[in-house]
C-alpha positions in Angstrom: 12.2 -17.1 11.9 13.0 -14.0 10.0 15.9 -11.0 10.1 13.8 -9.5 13.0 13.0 -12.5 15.4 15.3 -14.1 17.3 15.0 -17.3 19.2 15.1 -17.6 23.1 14.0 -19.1 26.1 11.5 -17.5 28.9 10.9 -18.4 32.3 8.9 -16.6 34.7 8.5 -17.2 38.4 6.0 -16.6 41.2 6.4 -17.0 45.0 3.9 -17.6 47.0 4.1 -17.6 50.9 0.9 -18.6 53.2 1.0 -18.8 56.8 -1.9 -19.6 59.5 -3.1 -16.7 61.3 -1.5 -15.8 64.5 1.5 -18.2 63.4 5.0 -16.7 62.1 5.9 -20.0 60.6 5.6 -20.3 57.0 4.9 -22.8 53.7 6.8 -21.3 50.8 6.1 -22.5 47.2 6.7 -21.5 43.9 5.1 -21.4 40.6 7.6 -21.5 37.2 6.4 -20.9 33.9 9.2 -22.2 31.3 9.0 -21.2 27.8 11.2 -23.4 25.9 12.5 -22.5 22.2 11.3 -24.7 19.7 13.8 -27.1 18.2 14.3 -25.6 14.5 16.8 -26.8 11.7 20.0 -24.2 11.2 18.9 -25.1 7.1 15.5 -23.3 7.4 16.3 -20.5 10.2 18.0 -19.0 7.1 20.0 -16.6 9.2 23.9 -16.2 10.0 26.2 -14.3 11.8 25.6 -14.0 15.2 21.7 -14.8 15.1 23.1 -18.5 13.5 25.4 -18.9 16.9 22.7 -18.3 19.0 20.8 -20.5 17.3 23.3 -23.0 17.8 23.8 -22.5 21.1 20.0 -22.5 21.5 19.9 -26.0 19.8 22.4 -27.4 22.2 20.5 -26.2 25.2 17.6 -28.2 24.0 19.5 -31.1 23.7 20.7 -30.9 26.6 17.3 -30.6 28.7 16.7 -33.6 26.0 19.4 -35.9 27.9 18.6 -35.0 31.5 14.5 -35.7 30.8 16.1 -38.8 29.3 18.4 -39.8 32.3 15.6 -38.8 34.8 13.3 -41.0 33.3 15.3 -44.1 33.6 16.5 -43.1 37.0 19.9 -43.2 36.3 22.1 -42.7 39.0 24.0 -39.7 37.5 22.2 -37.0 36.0 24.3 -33.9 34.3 22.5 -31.0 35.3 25.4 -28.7 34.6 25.7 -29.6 31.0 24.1 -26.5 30.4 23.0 -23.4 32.4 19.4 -23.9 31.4 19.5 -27.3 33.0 21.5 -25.6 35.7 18.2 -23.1 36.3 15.5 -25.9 35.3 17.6 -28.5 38.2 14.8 -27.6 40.6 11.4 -28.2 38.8 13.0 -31.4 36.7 14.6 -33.6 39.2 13.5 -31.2 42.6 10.9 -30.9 45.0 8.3 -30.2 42.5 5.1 -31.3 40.2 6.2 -30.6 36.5 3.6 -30.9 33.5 5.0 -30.2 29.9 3.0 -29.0 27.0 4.2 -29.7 23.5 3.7 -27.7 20.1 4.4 -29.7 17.1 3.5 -27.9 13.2 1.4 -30.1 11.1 3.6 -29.4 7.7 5.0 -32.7 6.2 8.6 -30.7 6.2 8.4 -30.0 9.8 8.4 -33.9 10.2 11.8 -34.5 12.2 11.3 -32.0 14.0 7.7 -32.7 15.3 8.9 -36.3 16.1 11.8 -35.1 18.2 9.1 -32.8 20.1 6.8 -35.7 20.7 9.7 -37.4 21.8 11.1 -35.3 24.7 7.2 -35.3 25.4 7.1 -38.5 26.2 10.2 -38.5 28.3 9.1 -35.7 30.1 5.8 -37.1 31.1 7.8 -40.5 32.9 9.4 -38.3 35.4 8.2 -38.6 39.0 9.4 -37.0 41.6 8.7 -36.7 45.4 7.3 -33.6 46.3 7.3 -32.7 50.0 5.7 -29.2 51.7 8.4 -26.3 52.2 8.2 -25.5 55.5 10.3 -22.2 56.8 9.6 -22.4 60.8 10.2 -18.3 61.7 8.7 -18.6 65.3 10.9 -21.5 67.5 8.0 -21.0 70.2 5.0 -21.5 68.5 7.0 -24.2 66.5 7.9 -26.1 69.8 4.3 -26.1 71.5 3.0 -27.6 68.6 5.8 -30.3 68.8 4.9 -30.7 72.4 0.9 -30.9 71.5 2.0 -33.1 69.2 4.0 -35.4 71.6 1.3 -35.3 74.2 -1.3 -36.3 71.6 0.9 -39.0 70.8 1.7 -40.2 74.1 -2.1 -40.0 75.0 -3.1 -42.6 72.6 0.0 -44.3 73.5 -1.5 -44.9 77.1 -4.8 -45.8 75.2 -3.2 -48.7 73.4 -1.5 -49.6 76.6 -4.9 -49.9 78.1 -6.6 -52.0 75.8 -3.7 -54.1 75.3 -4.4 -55.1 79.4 -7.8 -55.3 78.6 -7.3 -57.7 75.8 -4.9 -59.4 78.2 -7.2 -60.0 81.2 -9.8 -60.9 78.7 -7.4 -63.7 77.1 -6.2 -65.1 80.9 -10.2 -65.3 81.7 -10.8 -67.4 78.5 -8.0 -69.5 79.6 -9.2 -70.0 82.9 -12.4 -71.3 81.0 -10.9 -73.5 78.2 -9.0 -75.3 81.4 -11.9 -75.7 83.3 -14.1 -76.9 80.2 -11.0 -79.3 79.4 -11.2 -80.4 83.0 -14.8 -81.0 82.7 -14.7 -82.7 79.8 -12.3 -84.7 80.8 -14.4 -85.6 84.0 -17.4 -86.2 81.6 -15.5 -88.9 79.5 -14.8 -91.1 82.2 -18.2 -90.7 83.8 -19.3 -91.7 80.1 -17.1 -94.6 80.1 -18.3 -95.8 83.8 -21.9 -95.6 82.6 -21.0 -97.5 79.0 -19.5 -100.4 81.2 -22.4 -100.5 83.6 -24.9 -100.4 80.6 -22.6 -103.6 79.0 -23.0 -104.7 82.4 -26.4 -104.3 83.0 -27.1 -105.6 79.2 -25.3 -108.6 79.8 -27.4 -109.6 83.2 -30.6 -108.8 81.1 -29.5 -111.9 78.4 -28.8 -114.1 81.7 -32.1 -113.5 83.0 -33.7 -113.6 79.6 -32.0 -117.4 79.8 -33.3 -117.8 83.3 -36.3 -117.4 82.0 -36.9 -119.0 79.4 -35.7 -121.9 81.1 -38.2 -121.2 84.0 -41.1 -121.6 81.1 -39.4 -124.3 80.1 -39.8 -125.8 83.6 -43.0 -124.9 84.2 -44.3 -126.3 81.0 -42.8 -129.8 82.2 -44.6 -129.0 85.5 -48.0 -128.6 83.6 -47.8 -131.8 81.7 -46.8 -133.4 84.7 -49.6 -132.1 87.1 -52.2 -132.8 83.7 -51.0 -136.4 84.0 -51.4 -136.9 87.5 -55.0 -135.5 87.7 -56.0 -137.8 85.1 -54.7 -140.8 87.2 -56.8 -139.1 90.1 -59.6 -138.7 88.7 
């Protein structure tokens, strides 16, 4: 800074408003390029007079965007935008409906020091806030605006009925499979006692098969005593 320059802030705005073809209704949005004074010592402005209260002034405006960054970064749930009239105007693309980016210019000289660290600081403050940005919408024809809300409903309503559909599909479907899990219980149920009437006629059947294995080996028995008996006998005839 010297006896000519003077320290300030700059911000210039640009509008811009798009709108489909053949529709009145418009999307309104805003680009804001902020110029911020940089954060200089009183000590090594060397000025006075009325340049040293602007400077001042300037200084305290800083600060000020300093604490709201600060505030907005660890959502507190009061944030002084009045505290200044720069973070009156800057209200909008801080803490508003808006995507903010922040570039930062620090000067390498070892004297510069604090103040480079302060910069890097509100850099870093700056780059935590997030904010919710939505679409400005202006509706400008109520007509238009309205047959779209009623395309809109119908669409809705249309796969609303679609849903409604498949959900009795899926219902029918699910009775149908019950219908067969009861009649697979049913025969399965009818299976297991068949199952158990043929496991007692097979302990039935296995238990006759051991009498007549008994029968007959008594029978060979028998008939063993029968041979020696009719050996004997034809001896004596003979």
């Amino acid at each position: 800074m010297n006896h000519t320059s003077s320290r300030s802030h700059c911000i210039f705005k640009i509008n811009v408003r798009s709108r489909q073809e053949g529709s009145k209704n418009e999307i309104v949005s805003s680009i804001n390029l902020i110029d911020l004074a940089g954060s200089e010592g009183v000590a090594k402005s060397d000025i006075n007079g009325q340049r040293l209260k602007e400077g001042a002034n300037i200084n305290k405006s800083l600060l000020s965007v300093y604490n709201v960054i600060t505030k907005l970064n660890n959502k507190a749930d009061f944030v002084c935008f009045r505290e200044s009239k720069l973070t009156r105007i800057l209200q909008p693309y801080l803490g508003g409906n808006s995507l903010t980016a922040i570039i930062c210019n620090i000067h390498p000289l070892e004297s510069n020091y604090n103040e480079s660290v302060s910069t890097l600081r509100f850099a870093m403050c700056a780059g935590g806030v997030k904010n919710n940005v939505k679409i400005n919408f202006q509706p400008k024809d109520n007509g238009k605006l309205l047959e779209e809300m009623e395309l809109e409903v119908d669409q809705a309503v249309t796969a609303l009925k679609m849903v409604e559909e498949k959900k009795n599909g899926y219902s029918l479907k699910i009775s149908a499979m019950q219908d067969d899990i009861e009649m697979n219980i049913k025969f399965s149920e009818a299976n297991k006692e068949n199952i158990m009437g043929l496991t007692q006629k097979i302990s039935t059947l296995k238990q006759e098969c051991e009498n007549k294995a008994i029968q007959l080996e008594k029978a060979k028995e028998d008939r063993e005593k029968l041979s020696g008996v009719v050996v004997m006998y034809e001896e004596k005839f003979q």
